[in-house]
C-alpha positions in Angstrom: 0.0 0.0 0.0 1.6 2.9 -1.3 2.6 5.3 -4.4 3.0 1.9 -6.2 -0.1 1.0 -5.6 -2.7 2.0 -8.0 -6.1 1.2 -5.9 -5.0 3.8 -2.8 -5.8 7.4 -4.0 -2.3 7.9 -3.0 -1.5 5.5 -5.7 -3.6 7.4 -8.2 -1.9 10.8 -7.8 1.6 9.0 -8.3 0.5 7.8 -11.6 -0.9 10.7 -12.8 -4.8 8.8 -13.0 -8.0 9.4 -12.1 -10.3 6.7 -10.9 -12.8 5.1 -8.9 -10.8 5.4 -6.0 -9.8 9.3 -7.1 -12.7 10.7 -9.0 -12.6 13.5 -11.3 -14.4 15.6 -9.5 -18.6 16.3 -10.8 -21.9 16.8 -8.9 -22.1 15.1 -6.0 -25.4 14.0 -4.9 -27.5 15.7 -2.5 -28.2 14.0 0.9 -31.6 13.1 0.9 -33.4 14.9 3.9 -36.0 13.1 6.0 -38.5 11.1 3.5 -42.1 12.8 5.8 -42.2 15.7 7.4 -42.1 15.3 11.4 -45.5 16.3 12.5 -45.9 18.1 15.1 -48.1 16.8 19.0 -51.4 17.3 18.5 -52.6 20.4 20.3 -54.4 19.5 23.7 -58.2 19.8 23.7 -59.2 23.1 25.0 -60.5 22.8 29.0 -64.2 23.7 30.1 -64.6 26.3 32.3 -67.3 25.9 34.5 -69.5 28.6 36.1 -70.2 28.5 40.2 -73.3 28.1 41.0 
């Protein structure tokens, strides 16, 4: 593992190559973000007053 070898990126920029190991370069690909929307707690049901009698 080393400049002679041509599988280590290492080994890539020795020879002067590009590769799956050293791309060129490009797009790269957007993380997807979450696949649903987190949904927020449902809201509490509203409380009942009550009137004294």
């Amino acid at each position: 593992m080393g400049r002679g070898d041509k599988r280590t990126e290492k080994g890539k920029r020795f020879k002067r190559s590009h590769g799956v190991t050293r791309p060129k370069g490009g797009r790269k690909k957007a993380k997807p973000g979450p696949a649903k929307p987190v949904a927020a707690a449902p809201a509490a049901p509203a409380k009942k007053t009550t009137t004294k009698k």
